[in-house]
C-alpha positions as YAML, in Angstrom:
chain: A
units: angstrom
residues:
- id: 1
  name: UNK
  ca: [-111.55, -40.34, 30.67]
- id: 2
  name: UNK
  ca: [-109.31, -37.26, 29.78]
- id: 3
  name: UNK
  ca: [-107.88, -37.91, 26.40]
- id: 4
  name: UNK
  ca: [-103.72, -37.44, 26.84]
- id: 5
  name: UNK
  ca: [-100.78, -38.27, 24.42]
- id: 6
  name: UNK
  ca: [-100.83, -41.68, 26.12]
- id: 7
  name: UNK
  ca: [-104.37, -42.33, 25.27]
- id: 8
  name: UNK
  ca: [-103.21, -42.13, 21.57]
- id: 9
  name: UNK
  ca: [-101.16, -45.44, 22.14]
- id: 10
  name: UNK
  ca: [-99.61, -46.93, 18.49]
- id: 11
  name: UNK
  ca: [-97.29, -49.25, 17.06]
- id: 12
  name: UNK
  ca: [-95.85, -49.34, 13.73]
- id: 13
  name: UNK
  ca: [-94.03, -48.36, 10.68]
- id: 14
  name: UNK
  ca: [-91.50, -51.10, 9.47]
- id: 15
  name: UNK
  ca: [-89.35, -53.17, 7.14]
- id: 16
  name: UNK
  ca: [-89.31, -56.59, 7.04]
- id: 17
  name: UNK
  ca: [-85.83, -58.47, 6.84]
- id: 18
  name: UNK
  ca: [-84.96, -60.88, 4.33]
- id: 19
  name: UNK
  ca: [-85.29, -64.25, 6.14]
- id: 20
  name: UNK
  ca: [-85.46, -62.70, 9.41]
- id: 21
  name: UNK
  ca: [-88.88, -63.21, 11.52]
- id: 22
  name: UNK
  ca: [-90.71, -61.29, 12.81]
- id: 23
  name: UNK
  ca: [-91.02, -58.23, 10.29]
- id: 24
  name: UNK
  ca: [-89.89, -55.52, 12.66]
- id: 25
  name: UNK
  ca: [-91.73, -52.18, 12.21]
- id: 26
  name: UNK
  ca: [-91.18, -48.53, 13.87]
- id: 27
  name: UNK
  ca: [-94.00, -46.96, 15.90]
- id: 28
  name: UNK
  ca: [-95.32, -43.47, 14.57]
- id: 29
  name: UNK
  ca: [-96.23, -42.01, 17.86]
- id: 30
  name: UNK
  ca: [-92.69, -42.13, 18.57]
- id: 31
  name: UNK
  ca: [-92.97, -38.94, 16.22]
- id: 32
  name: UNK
  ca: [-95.48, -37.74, 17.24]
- id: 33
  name: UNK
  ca: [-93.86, -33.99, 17.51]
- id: 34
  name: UNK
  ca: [-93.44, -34.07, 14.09]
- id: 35
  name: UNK
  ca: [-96.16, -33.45, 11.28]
- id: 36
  name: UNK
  ca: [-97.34, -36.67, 9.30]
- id: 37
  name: UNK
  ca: [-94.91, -35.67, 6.02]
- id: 38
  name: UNK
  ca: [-91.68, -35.14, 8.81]
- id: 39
  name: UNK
  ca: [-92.37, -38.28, 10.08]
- id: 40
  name: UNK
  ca: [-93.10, -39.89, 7.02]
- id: 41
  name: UNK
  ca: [-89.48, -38.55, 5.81]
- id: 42
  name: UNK
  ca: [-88.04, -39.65, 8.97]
- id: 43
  name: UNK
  ca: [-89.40, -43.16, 8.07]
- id: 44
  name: UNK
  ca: [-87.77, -43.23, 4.99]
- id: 45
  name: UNK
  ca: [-84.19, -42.21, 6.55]
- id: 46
  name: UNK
  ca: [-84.36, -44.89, 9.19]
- id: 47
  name: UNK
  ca: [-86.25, -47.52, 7.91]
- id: 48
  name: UNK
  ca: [-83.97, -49.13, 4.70]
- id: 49
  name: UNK
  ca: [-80.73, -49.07, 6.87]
- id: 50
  name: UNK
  ca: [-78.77, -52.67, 7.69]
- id: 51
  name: UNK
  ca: [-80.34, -54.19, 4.07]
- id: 52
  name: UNK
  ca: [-84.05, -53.80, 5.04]
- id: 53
  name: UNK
  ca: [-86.92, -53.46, 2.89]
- id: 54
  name: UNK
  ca: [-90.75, -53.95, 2.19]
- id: 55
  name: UNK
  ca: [-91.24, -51.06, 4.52]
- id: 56
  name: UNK
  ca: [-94.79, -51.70, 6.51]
- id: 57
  name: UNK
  ca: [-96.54, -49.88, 8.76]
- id: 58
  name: UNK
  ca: [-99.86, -49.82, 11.43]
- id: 59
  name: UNK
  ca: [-101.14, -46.40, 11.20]
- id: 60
  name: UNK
  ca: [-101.44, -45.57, 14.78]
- id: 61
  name: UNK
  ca: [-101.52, -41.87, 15.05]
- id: 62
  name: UNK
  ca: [-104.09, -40.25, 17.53]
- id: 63
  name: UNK
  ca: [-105.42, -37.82, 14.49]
- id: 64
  name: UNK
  ca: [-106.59, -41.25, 12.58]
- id: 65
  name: UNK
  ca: [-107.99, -43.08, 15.48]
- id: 66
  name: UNK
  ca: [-111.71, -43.30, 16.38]
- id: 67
  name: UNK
  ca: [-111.91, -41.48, 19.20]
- id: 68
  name: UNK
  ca: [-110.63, -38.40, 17.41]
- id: 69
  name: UNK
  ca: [-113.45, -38.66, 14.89]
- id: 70
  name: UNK
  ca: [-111.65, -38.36, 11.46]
- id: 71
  name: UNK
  ca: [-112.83, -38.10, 8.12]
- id: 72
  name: UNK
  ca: [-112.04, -40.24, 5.41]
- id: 73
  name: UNK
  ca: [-110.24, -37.75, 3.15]
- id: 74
  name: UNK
  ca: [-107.63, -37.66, 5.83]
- id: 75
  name: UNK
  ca: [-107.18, -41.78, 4.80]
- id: 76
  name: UNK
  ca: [-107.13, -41.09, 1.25]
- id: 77
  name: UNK
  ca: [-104.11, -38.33, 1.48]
- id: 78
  name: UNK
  ca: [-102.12, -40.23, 4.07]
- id: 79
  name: UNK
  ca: [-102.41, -42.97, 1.43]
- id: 80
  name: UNK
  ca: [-101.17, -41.33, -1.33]
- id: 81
  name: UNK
  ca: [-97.94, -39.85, 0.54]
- id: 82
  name: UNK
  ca: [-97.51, -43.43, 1.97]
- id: 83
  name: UNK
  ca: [-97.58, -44.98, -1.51]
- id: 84
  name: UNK
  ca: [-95.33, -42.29, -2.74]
- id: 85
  name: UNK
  ca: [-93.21, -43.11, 0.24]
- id: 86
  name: UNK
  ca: [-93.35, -47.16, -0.51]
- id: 87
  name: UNK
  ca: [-94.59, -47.57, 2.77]
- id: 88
  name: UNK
  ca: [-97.28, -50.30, 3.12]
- id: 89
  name: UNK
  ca: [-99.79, -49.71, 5.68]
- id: 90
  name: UNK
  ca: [-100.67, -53.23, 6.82]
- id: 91
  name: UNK
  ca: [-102.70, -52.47, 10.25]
- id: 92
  name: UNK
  ca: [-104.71, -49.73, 11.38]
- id: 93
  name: UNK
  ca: [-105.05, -49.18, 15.07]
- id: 94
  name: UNK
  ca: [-108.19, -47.54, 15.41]
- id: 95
  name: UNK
  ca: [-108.07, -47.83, 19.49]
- id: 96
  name: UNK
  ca: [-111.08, -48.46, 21.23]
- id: 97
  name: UNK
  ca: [-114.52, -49.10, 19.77]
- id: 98
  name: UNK
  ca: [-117.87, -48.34, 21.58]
- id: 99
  name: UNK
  ca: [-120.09, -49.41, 19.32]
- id: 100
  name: UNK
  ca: [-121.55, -50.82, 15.78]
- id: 101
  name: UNK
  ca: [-121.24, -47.10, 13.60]
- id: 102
  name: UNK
  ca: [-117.64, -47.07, 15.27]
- id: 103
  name: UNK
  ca: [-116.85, -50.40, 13.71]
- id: 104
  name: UNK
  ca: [-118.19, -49.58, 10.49]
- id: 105
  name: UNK
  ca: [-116.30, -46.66, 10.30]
- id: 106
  name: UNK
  ca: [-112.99, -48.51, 11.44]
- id: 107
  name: UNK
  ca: [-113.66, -50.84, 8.78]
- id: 108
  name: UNK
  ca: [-113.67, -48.35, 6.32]
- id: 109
  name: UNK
  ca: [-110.67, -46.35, 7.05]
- id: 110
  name: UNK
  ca: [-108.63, -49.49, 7.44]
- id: 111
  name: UNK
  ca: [-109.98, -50.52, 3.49]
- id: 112
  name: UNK
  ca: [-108.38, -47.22, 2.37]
- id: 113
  name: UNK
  ca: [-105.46, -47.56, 4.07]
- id: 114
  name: UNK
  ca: [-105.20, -51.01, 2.71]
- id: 115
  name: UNK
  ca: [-104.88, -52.78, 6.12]
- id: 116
  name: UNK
  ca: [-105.60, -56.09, 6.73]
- id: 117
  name: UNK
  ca: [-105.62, -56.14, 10.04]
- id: 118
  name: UNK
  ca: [-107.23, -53.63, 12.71]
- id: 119
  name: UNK
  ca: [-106.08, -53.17, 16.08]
- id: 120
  name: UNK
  ca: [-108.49, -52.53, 18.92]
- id: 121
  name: UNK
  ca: [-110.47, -52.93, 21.60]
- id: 122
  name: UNK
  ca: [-114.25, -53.21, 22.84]
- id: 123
  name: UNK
  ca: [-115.89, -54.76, 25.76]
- id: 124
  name: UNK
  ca: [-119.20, -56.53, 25.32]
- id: 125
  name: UNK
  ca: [-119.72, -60.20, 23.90]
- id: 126
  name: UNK
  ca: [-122.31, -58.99, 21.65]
- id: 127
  name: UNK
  ca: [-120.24, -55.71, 20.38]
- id: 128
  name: UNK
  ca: [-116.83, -58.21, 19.89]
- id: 129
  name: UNK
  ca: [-119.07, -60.71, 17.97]
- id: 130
  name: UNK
  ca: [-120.27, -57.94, 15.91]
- id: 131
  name: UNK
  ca: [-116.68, -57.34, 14.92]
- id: 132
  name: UNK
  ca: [-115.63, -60.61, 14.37]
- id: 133
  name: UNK
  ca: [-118.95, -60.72, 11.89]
- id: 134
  name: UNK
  ca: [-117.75, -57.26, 10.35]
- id: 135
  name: UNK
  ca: [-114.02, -57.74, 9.80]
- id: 136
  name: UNK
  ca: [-115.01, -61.36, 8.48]
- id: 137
  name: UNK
  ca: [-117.14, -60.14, 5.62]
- id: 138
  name: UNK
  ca: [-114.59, -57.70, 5.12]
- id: 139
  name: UNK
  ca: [-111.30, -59.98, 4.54]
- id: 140
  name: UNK
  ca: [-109.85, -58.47, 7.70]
- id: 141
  name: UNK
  ca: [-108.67, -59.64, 10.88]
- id: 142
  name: UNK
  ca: [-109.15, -57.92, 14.33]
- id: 143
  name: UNK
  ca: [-106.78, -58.08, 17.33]
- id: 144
  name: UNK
  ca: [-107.41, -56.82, 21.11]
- id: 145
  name: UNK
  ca: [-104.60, -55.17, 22.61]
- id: 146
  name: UNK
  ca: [-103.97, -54.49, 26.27]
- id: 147
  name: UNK
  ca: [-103.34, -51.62, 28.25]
- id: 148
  name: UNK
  ca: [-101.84, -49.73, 31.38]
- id: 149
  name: UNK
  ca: [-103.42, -46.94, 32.87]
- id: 150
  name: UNK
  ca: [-102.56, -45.63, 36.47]
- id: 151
  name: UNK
  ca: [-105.34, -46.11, 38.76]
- id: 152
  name: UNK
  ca: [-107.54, -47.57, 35.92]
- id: 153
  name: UNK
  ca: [-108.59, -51.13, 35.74]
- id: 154
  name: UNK
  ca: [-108.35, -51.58, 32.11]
- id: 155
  name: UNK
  ca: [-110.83, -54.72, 30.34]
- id: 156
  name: UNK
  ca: [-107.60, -56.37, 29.17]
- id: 157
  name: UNK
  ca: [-104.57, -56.27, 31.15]
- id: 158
  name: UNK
  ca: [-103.48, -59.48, 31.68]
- id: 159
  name: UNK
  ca: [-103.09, -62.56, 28.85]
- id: 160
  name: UNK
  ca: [-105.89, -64.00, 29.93]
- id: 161
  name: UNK
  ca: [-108.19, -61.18, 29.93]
- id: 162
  name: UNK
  ca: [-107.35, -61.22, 26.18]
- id: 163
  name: UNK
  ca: [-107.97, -64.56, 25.35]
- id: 164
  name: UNK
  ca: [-111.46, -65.11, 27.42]
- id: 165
  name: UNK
  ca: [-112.63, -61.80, 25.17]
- id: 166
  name: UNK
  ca: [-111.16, -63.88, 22.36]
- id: 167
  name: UNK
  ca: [-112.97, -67.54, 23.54]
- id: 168
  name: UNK
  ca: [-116.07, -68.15, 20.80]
- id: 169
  name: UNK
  ca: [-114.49, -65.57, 18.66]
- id: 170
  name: UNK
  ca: [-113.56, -66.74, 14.78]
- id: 171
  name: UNK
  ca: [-109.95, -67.03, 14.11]
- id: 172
  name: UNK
  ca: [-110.20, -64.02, 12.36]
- id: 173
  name: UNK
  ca: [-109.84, -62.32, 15.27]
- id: 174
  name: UNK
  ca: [-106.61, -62.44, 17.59]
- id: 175
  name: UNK
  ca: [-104.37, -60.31, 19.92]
- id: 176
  name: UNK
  ca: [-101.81, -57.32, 19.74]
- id: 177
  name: UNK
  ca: [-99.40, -57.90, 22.56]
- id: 178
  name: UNK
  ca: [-98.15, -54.82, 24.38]
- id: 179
  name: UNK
  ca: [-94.93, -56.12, 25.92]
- id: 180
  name: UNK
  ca: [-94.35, -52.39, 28.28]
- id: 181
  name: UNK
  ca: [-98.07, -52.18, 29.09]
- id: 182
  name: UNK
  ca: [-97.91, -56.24, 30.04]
- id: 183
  name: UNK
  ca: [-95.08, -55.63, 32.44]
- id: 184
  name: UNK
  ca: [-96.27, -52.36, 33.79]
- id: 185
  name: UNK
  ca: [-99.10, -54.48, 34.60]
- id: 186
  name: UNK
  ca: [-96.97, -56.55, 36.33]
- id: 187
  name: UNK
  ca: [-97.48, -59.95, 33.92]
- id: 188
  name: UNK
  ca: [-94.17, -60.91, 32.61]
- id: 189
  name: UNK
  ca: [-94.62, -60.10, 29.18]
- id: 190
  name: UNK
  ca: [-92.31, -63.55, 27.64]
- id: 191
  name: UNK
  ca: [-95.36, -65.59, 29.24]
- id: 192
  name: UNK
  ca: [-97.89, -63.31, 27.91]
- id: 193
  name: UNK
  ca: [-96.31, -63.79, 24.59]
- id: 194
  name: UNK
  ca: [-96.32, -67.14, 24.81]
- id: 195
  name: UNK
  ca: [-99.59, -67.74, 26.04]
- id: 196
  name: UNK
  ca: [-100.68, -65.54, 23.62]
- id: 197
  name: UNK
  ca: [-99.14, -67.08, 20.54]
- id: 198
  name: UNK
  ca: [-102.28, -69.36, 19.05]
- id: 199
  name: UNK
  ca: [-103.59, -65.83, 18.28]
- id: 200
  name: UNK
  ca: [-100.95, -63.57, 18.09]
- id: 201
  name: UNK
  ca: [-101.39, -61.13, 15.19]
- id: 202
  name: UNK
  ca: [-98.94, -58.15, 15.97]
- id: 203
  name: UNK
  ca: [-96.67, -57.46, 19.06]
- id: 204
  name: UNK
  ca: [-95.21, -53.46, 20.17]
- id: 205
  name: UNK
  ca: [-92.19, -53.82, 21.44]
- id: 206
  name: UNK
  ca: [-91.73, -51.59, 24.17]
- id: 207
  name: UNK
  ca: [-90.12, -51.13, 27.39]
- id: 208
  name: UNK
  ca: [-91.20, -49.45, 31.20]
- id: 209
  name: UNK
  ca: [-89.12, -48.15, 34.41]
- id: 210
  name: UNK
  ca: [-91.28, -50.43, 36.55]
- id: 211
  name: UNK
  ca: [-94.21, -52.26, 37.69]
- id: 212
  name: UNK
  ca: [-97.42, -49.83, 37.68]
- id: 213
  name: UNK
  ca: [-95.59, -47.37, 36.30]
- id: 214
  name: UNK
  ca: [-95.98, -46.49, 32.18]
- id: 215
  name: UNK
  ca: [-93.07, -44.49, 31.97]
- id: 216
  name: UNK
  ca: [-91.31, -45.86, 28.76]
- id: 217
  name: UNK
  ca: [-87.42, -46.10, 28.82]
- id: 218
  name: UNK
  ca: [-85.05, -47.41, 26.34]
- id: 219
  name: UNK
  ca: [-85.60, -50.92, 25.20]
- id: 220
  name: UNK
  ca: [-83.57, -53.14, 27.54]
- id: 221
  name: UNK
  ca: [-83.24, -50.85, 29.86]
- id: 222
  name: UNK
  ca: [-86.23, -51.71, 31.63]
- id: 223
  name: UNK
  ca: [-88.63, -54.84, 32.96]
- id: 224
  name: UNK
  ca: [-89.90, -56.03, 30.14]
- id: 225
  name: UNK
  ca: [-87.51, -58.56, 28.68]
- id: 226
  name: UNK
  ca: [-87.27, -57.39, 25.48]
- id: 227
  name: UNK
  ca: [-84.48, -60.00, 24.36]
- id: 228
  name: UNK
  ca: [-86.24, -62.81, 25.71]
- id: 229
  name: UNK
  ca: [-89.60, -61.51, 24.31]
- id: 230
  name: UNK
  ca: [-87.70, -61.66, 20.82]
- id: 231
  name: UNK
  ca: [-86.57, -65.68, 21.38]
- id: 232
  name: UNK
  ca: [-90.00, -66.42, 22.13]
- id: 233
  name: UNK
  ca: [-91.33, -64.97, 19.16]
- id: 234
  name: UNK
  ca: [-88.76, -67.16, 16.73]
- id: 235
  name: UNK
  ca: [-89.09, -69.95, 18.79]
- id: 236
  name: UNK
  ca: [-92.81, -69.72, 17.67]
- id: 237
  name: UNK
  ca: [-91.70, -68.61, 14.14]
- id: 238
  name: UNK
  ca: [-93.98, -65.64, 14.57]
- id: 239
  name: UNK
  ca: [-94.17, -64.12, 10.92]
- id: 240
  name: UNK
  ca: [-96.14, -60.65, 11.61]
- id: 241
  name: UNK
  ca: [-95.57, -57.71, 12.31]
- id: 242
  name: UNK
  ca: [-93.22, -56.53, 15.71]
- id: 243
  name: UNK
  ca: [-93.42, -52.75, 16.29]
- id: 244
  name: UNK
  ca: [-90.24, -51.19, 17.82]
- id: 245
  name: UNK
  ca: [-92.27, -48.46, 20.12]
- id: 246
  name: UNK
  ca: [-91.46, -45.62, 22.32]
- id: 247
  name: UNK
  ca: [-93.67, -43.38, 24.06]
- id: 248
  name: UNK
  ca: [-91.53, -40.46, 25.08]
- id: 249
  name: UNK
  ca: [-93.93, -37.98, 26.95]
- id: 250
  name: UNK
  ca: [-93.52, -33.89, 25.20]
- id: 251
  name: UNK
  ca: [-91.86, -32.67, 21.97]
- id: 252
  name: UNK
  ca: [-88.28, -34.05, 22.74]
- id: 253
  name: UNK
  ca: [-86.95, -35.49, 19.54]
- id: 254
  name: UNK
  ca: [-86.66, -38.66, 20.02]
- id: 255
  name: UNK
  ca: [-84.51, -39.58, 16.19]
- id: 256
  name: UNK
  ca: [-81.35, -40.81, 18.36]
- id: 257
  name: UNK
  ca: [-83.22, -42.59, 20.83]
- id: 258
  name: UNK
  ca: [-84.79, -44.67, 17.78]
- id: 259
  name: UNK
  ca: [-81.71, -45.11, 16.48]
- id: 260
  name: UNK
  ca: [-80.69, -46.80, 19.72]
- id: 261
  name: UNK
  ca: [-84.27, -49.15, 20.00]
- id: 262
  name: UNK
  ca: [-83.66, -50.20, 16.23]
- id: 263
  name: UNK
  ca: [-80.12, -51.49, 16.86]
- id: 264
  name: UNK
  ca: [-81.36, -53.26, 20.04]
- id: 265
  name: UNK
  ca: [-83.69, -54.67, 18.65]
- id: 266
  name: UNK
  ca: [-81.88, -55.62, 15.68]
- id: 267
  name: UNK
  ca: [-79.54, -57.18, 17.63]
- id: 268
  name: UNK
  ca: [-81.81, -59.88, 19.41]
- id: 269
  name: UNK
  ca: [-83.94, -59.77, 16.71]
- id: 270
  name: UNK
  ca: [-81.76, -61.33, 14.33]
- id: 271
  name: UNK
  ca: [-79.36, -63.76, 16.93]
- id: 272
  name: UNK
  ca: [-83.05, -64.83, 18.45]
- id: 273
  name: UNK
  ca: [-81.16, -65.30, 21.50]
...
């Protein structure tokens, strides 16, 4: 498959609120036409407003995942500017994983990072055992996230998808709910959540124009029920990480549309209504 902007999918960079659930987190790609130290400074700007703190993050980047082959010096320098920055990196997203050297290698990077958690996928019972073995030994947890791609059947699209890759599978491993890729799947993405929620790990909160479409659009402004998606997750008390994402296609800065997502987001986020 042709590797594009929207193969290099992410999720992340955050604050968590004091007493407020989930921790909500900003996704890097959404900068992705800025270099690593503009968007870490961009971070820093957005990320302590309204009282926040304990800035987190799930390095997501297409540079640092597997399929772009990095090294691990570029690990051990984006940790040292995100230290400097007081930004915690708490998942790596390391996309998909094809097989056991991949793994390995994801391991690795997310132990530099300092991740706990490492967001995925692979297909294969005997390749997602060998992960659940791996991140085990490794005090890690790994979580499958779905995907839309246009006129590509994708190995986990729906909830259930998910959780049959998950059935047999240790506890250490769970899911990363998409809510934009759920709905442009055409799953309402409040079920999803909620069927989801006995191994939810980490959900992107993002929104799409329509069914099998992945445009993204503001949050609200589209199908995927962002508000609702929010009162499901403190209905379940859901304590991890929720990454405010938007995938904006070309170099458009996309600062004031961020701006926008975080107060939306905010705003449900906090009322869980």
């Amino acid at each position: 498959m042709m590797i594009t902007r929207r193969t290099f999918l992410t999720t992340t960079a955050g604050c968590l609120a004091a007493g407020a659930l989930p921790a909500y987190a900003l996704a890097p790609f959404s900068y992705h036409a800025l270099s690593f130290d503009d968007m870490v400074a961009q971070l820093e700007i957005l990320l302590p407003t309204n009282g926040l703190h304990n800035q987190q993050i799930e390095m997501s980047r297409g540079e640092f995942m597997i399929l772009s082959h990095p090294h691990e010096e570029l690990f051990r320098t984006a940790r040292e500017k995100l230290d400097k920055a007081r930004i915690r990196c708490v998942s790596y997203y390391a996309a998909t994983l094809k097989n056991e050297q991949e793994v390995a290698d994801a391991v690795r990077f997310a132990q530099l990072l300092g991740s706990h958690n490492i967001t995925g996928d692979a297909t294969g019972s005997d390749l997602l055992k060998h992960i659940d073995r791996s991140v085990t030994d490794a005090g890690l947890t790994f979580s499958i996230h779905n995907h839309f791609f246009p006129g590509v059947k994708f190995p986990y699209e729906s909830p259930e998808d998910v959780l049959k890759a998950l059935d047999g599978l240790s506890a250490n491993c769970g899911a990363t709910a998409d809510t934009g890729h759920f709905a442009a799947c055409g799953y309402d993405p409040v079920d999803a959540v909620r069927k989801l929620a006995p191994r939810l790990n980490l959900v992107h909160l993002k929104d799409v124009k329509a069914v099998g479409k992945g445009e993204n659009v503001l949050l609200g402004s589209g199908i995927a029920k962002i508000p609702e998606v929010e009162a499901e997750l403190h209905r379940q008390n859901f304590r991890h990480l929720a990454a405010i994402e938007y995938e904006k296609e070309g170099d458009d800065d996309v600062r004031d549309d961020m701006r926008t997502n975080v107060a939306f987001a905010w705003k449900y986020g906090f009322s869980g209504a």
